[in-house]
mmCIF file of the N, C-alpha and C atoms, coordinates in Angstrom:
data_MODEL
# 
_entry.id   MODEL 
# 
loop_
_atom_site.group_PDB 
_atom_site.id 
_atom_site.type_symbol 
_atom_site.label_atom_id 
_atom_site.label_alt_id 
_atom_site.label_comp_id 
_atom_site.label_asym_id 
_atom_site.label_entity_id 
_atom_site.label_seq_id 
_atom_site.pdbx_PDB_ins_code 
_atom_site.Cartn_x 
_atom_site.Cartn_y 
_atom_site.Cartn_z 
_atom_site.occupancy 
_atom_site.B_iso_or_equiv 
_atom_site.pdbx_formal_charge 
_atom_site.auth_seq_id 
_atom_site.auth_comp_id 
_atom_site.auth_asym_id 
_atom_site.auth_atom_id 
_atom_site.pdbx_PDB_model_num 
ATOM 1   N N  . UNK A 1 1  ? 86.696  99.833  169.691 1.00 0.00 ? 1  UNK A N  1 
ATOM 2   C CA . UNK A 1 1  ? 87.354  99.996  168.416 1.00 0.00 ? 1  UNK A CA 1 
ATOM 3   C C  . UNK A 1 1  ? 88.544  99.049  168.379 1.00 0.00 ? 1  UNK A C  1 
ATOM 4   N N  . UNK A 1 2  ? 88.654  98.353  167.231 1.00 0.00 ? 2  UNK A N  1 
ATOM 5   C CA . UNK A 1 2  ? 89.890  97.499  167.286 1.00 0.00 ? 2  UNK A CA 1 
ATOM 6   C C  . UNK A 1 2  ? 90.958  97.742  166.836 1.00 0.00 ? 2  UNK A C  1 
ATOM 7   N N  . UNK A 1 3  ? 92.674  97.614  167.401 1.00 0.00 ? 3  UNK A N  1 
ATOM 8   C CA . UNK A 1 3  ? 93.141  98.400  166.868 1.00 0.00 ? 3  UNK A CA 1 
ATOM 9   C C  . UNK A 1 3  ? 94.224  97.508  165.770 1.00 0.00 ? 3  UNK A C  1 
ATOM 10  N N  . UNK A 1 4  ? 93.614  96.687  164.748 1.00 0.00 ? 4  UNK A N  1 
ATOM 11  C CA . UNK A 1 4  ? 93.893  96.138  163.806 1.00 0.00 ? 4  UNK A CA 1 
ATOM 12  C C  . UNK A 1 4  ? 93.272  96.954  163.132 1.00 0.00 ? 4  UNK A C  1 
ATOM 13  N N  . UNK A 1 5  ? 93.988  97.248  161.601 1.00 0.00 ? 5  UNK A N  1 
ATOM 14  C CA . UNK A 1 5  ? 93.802  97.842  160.659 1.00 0.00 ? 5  UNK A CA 1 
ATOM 15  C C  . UNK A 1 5  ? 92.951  96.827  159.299 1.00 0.00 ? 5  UNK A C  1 
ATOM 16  N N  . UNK A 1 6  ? 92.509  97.733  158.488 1.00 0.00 ? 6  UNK A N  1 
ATOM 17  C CA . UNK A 1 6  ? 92.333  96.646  157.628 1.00 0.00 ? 6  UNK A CA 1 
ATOM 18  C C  . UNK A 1 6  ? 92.429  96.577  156.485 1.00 0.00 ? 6  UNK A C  1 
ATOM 19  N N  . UNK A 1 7  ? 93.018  95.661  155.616 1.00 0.00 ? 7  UNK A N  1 
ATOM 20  C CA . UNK A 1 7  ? 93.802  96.049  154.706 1.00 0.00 ? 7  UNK A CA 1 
ATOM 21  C C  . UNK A 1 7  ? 93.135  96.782  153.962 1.00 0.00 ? 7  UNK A C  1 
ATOM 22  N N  . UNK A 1 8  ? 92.177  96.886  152.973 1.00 0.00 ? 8  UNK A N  1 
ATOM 23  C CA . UNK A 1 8  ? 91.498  98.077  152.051 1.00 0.00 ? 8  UNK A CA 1 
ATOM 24  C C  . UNK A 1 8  ? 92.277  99.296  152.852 1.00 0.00 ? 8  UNK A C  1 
ATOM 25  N N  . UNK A 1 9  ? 92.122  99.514  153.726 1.00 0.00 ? 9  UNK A N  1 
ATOM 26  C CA . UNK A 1 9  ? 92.198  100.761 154.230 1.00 0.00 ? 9  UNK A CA 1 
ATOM 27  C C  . UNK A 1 9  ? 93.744  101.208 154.460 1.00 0.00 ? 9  UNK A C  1 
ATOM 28  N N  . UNK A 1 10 ? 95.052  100.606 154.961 1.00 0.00 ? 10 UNK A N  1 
ATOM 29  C CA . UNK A 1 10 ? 96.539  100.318 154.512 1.00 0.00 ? 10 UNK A CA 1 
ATOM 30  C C  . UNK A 1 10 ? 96.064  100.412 153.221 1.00 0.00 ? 10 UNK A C  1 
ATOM 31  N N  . UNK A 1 11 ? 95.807  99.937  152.016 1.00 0.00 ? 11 UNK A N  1 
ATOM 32  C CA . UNK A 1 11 ? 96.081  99.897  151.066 1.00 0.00 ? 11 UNK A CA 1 
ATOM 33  C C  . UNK A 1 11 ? 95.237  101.709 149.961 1.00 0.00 ? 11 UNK A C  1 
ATOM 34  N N  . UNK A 1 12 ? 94.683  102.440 150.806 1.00 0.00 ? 12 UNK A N  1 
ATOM 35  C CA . UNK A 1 12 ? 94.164  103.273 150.560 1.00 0.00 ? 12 UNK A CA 1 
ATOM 36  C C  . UNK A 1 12 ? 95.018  104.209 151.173 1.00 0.00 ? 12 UNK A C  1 
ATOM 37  N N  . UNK A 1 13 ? 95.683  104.081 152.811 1.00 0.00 ? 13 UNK A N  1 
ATOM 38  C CA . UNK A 1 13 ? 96.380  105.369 152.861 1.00 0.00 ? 13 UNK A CA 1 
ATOM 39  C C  . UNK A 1 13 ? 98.054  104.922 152.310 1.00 0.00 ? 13 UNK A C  1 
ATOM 40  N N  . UNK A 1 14 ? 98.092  103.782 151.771 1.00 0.00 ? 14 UNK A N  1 
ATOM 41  C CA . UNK A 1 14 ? 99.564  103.947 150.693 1.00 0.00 ? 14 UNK A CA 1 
ATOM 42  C C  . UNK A 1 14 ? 99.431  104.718 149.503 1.00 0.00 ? 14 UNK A C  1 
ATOM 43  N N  . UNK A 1 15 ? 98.190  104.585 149.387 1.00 0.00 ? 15 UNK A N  1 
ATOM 44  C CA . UNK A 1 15 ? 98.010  105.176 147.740 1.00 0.00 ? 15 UNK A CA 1 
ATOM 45  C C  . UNK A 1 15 ? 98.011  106.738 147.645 1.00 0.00 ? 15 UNK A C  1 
ATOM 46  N N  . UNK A 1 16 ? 97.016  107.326 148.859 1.00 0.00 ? 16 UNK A N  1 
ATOM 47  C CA . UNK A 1 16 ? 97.399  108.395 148.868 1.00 0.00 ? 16 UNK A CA 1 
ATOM 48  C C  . UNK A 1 16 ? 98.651  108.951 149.381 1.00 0.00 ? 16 UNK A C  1 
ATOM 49  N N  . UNK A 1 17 ? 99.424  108.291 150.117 1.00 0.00 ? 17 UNK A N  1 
ATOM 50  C CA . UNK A 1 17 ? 100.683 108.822 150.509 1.00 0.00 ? 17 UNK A CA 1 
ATOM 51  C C  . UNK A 1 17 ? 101.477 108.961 149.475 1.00 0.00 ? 17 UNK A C  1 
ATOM 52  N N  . UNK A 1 18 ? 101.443 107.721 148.486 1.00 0.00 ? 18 UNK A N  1 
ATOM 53  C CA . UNK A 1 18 ? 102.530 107.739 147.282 1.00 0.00 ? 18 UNK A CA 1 
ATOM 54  C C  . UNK A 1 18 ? 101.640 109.023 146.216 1.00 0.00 ? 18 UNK A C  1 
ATOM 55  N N  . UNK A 1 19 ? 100.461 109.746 145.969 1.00 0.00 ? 19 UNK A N  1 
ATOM 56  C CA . UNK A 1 19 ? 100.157 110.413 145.590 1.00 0.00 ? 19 UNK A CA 1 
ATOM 57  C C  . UNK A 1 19 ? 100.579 111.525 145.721 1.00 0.00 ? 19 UNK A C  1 
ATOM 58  N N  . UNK A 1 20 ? 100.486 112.451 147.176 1.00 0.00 ? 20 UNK A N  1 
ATOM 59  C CA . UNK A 1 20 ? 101.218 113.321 147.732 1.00 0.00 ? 20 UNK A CA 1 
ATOM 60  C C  . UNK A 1 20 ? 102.466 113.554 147.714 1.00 0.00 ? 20 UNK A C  1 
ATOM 61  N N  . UNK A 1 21 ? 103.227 112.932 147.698 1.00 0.00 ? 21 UNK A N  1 
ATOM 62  C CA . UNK A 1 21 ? 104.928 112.213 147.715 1.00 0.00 ? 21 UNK A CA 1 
ATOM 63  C C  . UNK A 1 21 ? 104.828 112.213 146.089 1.00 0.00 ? 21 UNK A C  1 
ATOM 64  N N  . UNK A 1 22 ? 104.541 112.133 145.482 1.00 0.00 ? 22 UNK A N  1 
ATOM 65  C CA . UNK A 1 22 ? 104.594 112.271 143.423 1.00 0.00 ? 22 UNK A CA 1 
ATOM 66  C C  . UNK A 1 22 ? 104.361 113.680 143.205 1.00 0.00 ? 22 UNK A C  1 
ATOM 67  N N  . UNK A 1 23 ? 103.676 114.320 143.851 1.00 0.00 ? 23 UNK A N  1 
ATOM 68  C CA . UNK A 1 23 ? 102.711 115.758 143.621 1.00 0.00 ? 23 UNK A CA 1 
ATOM 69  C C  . UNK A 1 23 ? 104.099 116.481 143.997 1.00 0.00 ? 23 UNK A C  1 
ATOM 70  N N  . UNK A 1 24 ? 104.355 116.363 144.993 1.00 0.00 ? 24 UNK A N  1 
ATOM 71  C CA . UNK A 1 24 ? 105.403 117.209 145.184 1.00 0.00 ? 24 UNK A CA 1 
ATOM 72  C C  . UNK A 1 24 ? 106.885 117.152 144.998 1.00 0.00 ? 24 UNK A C  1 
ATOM 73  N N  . UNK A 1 25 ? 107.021 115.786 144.369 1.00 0.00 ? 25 UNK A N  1 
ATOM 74  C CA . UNK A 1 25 ? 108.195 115.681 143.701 1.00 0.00 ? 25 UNK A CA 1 
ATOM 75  C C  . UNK A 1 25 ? 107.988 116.218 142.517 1.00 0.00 ? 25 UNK A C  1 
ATOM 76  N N  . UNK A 1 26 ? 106.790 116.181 141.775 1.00 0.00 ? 26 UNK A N  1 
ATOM 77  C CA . UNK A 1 26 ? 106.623 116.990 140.450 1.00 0.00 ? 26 UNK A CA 1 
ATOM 78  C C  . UNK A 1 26 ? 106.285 118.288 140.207 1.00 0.00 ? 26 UNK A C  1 
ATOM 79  N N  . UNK A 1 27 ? 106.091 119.226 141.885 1.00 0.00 ? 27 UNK A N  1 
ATOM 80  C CA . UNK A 1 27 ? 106.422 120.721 142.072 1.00 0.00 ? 27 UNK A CA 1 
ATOM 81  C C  . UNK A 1 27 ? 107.675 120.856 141.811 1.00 0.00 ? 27 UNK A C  1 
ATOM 82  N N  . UNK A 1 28 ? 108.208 120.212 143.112 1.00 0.00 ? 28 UNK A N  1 
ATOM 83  C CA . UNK A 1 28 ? 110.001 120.068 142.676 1.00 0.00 ? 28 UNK A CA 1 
ATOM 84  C C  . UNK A 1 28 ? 110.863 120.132 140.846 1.00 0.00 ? 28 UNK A C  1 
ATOM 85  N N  . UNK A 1 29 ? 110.178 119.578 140.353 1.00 0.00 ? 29 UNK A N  1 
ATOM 86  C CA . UNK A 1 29 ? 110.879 119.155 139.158 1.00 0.00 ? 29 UNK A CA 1 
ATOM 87  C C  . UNK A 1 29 ? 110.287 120.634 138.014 1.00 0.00 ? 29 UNK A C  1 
ATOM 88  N N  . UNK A 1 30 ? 109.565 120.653 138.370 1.00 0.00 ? 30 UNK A N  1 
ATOM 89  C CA . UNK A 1 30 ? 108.838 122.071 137.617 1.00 0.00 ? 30 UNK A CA 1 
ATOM 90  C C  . UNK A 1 30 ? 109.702 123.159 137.969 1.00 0.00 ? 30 UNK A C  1 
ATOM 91  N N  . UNK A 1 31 ? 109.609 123.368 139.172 1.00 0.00 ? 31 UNK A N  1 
ATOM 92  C CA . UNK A 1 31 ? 110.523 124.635 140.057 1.00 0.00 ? 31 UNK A CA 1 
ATOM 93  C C  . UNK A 1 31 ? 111.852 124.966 139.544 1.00 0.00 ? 31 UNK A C  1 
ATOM 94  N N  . UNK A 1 32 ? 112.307 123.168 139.515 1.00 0.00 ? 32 UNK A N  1 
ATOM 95  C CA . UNK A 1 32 ? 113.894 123.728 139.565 1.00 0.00 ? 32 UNK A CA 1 
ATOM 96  C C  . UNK A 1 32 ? 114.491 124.193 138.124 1.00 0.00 ? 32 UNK A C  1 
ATOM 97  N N  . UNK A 1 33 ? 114.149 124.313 136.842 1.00 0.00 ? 33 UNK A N  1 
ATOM 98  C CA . UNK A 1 33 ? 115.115 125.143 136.063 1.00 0.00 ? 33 UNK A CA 1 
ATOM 99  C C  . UNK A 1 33 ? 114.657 126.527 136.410 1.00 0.00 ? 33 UNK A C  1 
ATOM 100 N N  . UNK A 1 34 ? 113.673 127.151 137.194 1.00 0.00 ? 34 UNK A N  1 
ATOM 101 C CA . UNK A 1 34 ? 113.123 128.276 137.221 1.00 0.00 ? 34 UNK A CA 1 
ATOM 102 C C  . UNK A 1 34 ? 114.134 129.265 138.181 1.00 0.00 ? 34 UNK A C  1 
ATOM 103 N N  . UNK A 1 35 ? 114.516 128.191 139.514 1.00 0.00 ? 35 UNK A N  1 
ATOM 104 C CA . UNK A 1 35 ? 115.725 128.661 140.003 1.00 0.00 ? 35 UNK A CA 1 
ATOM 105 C C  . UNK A 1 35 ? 116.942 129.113 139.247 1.00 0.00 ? 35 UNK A C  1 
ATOM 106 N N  . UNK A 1 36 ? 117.320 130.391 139.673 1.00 0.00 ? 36 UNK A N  1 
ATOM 107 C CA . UNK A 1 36 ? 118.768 130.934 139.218 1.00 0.00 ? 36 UNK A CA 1 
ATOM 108 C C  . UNK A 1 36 ? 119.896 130.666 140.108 1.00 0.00 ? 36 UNK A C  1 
ATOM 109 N N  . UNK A 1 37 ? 120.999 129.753 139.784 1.00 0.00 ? 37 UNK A N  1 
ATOM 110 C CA . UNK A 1 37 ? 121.780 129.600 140.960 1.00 0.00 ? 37 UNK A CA 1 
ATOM 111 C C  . UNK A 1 37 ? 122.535 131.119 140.954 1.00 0.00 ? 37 UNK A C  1 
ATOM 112 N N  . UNK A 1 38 ? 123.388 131.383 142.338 1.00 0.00 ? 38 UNK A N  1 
ATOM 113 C CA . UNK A 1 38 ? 124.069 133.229 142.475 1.00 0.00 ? 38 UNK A CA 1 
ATOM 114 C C  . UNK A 1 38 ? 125.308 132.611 142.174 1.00 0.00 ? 38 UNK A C  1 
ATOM 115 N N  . UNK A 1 39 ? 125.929 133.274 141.307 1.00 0.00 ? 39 UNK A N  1 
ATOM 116 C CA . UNK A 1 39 ? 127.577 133.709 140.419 1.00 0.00 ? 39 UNK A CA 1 
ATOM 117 C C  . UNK A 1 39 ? 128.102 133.710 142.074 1.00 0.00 ? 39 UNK A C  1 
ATOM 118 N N  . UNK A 1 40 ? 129.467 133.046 141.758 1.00 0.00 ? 40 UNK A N  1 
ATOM 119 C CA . UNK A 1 40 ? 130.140 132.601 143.427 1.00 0.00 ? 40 UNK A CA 1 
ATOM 120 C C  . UNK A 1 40 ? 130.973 134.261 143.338 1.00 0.00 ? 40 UNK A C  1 
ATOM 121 N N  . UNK A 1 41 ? 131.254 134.949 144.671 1.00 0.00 ? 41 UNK A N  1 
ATOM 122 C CA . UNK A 1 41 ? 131.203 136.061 144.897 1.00 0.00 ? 41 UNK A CA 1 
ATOM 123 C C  . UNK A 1 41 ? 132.808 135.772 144.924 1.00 0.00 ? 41 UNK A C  1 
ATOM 124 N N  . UNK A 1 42 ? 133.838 136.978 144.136 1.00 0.00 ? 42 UNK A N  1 
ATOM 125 C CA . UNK A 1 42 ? 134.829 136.995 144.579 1.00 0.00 ? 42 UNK A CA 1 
ATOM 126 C C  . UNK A 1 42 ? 135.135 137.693 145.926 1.00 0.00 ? 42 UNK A C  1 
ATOM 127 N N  . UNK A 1 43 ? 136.457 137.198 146.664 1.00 0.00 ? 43 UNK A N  1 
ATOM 128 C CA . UNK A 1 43 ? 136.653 137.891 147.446 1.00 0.00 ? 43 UNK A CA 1 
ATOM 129 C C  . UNK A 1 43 ? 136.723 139.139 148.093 1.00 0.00 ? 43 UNK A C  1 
ATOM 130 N N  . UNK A 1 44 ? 136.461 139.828 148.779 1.00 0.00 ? 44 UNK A N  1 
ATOM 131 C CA . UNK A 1 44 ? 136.654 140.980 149.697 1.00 0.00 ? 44 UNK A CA 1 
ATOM 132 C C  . UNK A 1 44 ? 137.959 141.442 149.604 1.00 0.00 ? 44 UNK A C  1 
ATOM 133 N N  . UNK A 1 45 ? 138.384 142.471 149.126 1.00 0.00 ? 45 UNK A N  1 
ATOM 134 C CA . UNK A 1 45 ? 139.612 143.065 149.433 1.00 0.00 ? 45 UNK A CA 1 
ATOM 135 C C  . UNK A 1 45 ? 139.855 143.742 151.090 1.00 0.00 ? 45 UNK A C  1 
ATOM 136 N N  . UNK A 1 46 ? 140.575 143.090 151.563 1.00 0.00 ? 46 UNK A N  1 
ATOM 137 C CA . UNK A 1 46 ? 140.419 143.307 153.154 1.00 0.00 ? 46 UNK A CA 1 
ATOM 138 C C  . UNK A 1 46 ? 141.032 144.838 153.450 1.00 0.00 ? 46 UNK A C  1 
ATOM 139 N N  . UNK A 1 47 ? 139.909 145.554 154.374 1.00 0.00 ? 47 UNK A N  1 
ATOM 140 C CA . UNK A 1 47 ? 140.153 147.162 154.685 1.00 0.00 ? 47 UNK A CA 1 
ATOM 141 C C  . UNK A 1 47 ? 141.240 147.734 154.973 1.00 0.00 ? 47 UNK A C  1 
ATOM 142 N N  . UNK A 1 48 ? 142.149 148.493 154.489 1.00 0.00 ? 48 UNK A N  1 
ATOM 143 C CA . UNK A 1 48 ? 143.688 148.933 154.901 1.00 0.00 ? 48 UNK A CA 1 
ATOM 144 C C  . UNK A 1 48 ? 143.521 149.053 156.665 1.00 0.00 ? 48 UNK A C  1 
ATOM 145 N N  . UNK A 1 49 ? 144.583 149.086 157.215 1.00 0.00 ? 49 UNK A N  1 
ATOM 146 C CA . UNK A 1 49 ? 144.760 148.940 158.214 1.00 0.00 ? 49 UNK A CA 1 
ATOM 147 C C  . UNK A 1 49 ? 144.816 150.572 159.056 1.00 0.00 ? 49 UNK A C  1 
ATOM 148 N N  . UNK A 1 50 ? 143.868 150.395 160.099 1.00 0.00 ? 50 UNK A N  1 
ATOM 149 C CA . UNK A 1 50 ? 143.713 152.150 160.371 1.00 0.00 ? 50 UNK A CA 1 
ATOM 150 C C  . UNK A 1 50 ? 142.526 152.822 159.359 1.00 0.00 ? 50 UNK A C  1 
ATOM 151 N N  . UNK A 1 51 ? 141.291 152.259 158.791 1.00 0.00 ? 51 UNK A N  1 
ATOM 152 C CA . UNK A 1 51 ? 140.592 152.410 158.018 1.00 0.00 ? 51 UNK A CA 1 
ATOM 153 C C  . UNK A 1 51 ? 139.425 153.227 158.944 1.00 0.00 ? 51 UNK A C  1 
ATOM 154 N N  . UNK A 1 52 ? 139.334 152.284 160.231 1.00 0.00 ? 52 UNK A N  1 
ATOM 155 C CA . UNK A 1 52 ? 138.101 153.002 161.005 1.00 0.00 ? 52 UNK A CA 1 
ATOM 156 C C  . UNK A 1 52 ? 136.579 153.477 159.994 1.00 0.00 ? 52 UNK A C  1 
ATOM 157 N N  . UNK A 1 53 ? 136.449 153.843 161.172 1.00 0.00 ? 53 UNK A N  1 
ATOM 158 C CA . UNK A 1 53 ? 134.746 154.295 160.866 1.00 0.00 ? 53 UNK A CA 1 
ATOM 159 C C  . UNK A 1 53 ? 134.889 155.071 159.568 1.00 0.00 ? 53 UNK A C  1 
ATOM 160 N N  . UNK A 1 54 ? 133.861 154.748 158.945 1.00 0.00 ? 54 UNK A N  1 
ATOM 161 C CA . UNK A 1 54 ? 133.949 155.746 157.187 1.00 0.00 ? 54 UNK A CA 1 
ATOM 162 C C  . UNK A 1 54 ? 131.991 155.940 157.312 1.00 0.00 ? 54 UNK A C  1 
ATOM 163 N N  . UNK A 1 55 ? 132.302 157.170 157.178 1.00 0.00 ? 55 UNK A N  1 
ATOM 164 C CA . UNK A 1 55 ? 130.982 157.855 157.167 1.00 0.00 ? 55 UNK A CA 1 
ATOM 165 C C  . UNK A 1 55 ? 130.391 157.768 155.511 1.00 0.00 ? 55 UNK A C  1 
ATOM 166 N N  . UNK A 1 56 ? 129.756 156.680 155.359 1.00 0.00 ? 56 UNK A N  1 
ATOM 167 C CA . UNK A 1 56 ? 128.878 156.382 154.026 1.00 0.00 ? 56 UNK A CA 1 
ATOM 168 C C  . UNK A 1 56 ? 127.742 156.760 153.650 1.00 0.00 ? 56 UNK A C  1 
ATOM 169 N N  . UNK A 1 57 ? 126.745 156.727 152.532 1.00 0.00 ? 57 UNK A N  1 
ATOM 170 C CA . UNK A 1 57 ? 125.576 156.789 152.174 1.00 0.00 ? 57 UNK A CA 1 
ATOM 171 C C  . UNK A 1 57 ? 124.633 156.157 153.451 1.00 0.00 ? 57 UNK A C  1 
ATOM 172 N N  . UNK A 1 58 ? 125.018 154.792 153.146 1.00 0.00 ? 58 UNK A N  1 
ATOM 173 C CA . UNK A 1 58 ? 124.002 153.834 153.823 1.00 0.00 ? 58 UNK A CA 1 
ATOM 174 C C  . UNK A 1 58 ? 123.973 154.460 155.209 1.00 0.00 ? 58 UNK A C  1 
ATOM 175 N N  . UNK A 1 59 ? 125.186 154.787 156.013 1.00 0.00 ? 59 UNK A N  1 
ATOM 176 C CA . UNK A 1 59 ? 125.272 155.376 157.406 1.00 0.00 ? 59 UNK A CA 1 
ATOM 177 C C  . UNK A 1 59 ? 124.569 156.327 158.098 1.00 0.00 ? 59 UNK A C  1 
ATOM 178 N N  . UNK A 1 60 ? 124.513 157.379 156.979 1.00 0.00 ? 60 UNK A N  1 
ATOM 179 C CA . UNK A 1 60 ? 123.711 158.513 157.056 1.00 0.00 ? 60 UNK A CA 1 
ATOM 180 C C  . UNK A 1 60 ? 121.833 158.370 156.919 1.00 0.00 ? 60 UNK A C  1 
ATOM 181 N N  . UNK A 1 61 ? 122.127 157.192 155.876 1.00 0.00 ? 61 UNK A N  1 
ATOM 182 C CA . UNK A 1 61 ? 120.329 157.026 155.795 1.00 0.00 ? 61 UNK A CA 1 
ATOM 183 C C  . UNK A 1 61 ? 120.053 156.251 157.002 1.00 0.00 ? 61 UNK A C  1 
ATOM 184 N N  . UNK A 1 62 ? 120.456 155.888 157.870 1.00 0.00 ? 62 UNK A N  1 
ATOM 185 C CA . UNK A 1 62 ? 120.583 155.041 158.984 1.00 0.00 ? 62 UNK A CA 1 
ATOM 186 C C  . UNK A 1 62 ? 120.301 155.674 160.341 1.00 0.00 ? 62 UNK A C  1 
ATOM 187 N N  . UNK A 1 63 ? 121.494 156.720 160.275 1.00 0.00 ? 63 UNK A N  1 
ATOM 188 C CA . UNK A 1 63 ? 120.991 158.324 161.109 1.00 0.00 ? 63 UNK A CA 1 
ATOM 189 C C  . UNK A 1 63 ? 120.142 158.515 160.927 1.00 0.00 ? 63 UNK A C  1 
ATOM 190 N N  . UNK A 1 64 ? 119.641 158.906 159.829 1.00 0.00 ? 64 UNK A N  1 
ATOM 191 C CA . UNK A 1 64 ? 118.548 160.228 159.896 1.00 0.00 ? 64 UNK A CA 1 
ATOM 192 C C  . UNK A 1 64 ? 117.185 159.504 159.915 1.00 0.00 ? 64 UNK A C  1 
ATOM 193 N N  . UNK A 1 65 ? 116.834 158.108 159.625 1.00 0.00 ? 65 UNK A N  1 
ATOM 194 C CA . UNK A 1 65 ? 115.843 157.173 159.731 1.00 0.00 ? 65 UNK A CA 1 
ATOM 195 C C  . UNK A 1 65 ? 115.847 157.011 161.318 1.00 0.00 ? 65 UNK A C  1 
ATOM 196 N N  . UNK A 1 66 ? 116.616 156.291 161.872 1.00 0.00 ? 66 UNK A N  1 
ATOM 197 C CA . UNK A 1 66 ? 116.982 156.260 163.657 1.00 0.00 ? 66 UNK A CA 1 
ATOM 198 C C  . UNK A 1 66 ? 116.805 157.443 164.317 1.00 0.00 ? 66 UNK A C  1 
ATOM 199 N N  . UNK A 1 67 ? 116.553 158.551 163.959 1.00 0.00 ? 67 UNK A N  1 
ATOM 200 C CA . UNK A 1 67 ? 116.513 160.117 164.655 1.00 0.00 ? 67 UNK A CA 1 
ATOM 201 C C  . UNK A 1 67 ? 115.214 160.079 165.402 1.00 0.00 ? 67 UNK A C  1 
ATOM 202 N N  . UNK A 1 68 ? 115.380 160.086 166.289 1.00 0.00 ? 68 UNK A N  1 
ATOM 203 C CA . UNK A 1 68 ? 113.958 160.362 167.583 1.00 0.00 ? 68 UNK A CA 1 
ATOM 204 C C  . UNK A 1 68 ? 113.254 161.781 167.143 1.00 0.00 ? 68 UNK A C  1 
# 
């Protein structure tokens, strides 16, 4: 087998490369107004000091899911 190429054939896998490479730049372009960018999150009001452990909703469903 020789390992010169020949042109028809370079000139066949450019074509499909630039095909593939178009296809999915034009998923891309479809997609993106469909994306919602996320509202920038204001800050965290940081926990008073001496706040410790606070026994919550989520905590408890956490327990009782984790229970052997």
């Amino acid at each position: 087998m020789s390992s010169n190429k020949s042109g028809a054939d370079m000139k066949r896998r450019g074509f499909l490369l630039a095909g593939s490479v178009g296809a999915a730049g034009a998923v891309a372009v479809a997609i993106a107004p469909a994306v919602k960018h996320a509202a920038p999150v204001a800050a965290a009001k940081p926990a008073p000091e001496g706040a410790g452990y606070q026994d919550t909703d989520h905590v408890r469903t956490y327990y009782d899911l984790a229970r052997v």
